[in-house]
C-alpha positions in Angstrom: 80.2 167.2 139.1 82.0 164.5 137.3 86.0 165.5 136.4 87.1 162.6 133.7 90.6 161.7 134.4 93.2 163.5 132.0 94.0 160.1 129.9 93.9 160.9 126.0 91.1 159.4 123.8 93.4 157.2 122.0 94.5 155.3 125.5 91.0 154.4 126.3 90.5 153.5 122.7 93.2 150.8 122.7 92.6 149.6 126.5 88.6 148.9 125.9 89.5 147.7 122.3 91.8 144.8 123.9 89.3 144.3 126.4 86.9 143.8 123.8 87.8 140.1 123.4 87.2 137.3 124.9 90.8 135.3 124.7 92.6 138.9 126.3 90.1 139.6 128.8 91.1 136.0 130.1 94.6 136.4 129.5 94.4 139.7 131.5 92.5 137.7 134.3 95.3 134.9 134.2 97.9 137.6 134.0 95.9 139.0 137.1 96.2 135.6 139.2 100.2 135.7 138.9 101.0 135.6 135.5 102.4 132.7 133.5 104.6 132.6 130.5 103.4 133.2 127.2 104.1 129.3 126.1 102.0 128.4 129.3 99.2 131.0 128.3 98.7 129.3 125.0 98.2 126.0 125.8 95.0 127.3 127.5 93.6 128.3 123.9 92.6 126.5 121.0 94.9 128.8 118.4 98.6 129.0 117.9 101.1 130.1 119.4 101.8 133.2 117.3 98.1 133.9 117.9 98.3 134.1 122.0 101.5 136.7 121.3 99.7 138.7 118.8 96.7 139.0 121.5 99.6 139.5 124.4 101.2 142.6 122.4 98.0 144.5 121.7 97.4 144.0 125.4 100.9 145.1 126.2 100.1 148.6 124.0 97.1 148.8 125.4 98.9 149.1 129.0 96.7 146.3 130.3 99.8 144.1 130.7 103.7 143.9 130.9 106.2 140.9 130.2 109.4 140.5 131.9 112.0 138.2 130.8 113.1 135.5 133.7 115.5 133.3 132.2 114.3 131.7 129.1 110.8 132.5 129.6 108.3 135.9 129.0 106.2 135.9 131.9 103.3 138.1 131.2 101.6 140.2 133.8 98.9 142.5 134.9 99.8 146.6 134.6 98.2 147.6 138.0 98.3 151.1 136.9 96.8 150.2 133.2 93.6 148.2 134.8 93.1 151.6 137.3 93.2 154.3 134.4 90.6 151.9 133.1 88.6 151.3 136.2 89.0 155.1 136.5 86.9 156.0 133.4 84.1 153.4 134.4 84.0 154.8 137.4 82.9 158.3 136.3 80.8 157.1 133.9 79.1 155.5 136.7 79.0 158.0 139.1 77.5 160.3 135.9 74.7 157.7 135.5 73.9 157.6 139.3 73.6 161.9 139.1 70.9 161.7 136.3 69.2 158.8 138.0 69.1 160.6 141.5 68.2 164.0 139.7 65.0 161.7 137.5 64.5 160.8 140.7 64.0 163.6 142.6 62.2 165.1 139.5 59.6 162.5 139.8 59.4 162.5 143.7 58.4 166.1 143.1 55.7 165.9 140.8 54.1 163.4 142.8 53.8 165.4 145.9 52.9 168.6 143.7 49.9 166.7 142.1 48.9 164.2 144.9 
């Protein structure tokens, strides 16, 4: 029996949402590696400036990422416990799937030696 992890709707909504594009998904893997400052992060990107720190705050609400301020710089990086609640979900979906598959199956297996 699958239990899904008590994380409200809205917090999955916002995590796969960010996730959803391209530019976050390799700012989160950047962010991942080490994490680098947000001036840093855009000049991996052909957009602005204001554009990278627009994707890094939805990322931030989403939980996928923190910044901390060292000296002059925001270095943004990876929210361990944000990537798990998301890896969490996946996970049970997963493991859902794999039940029906292995009941189909068996279901199958079952008819076949019934009516050989």
């Amino acid at each position: 029996m699958v239990v899904f992890v008590q994380t409200h709707p809205r917090d999955y909504d916002r995590m796969f949402g960010a996730l959803a594009d391209a530019t976050r998904r390799d700012i989160v893997r950047r962010a991942i590696e080490g994490g680098e400052g947000v001036a840093e992060l855009a000049s991996h990107y052909p957009m602005s400036f204001a554009a990278v720190q627009k994707h890094v705050a939805i990322l931030e609400r989403a939980g996928l990422v923190t910044k901390e301020r060292i000296g002059r710089r925001k270095v943004v990086r990876a929210n361990v416990e944000g990537l798990r609640a998301a890896r969490r979900l996946l996970d049970q979906y997963e493991e859902l799937w794999r039940g029906r598959i292995d009941r189909m199956t068996a279901l199958v297996t079952d008819r076949q030696e019934t009516n050989p």
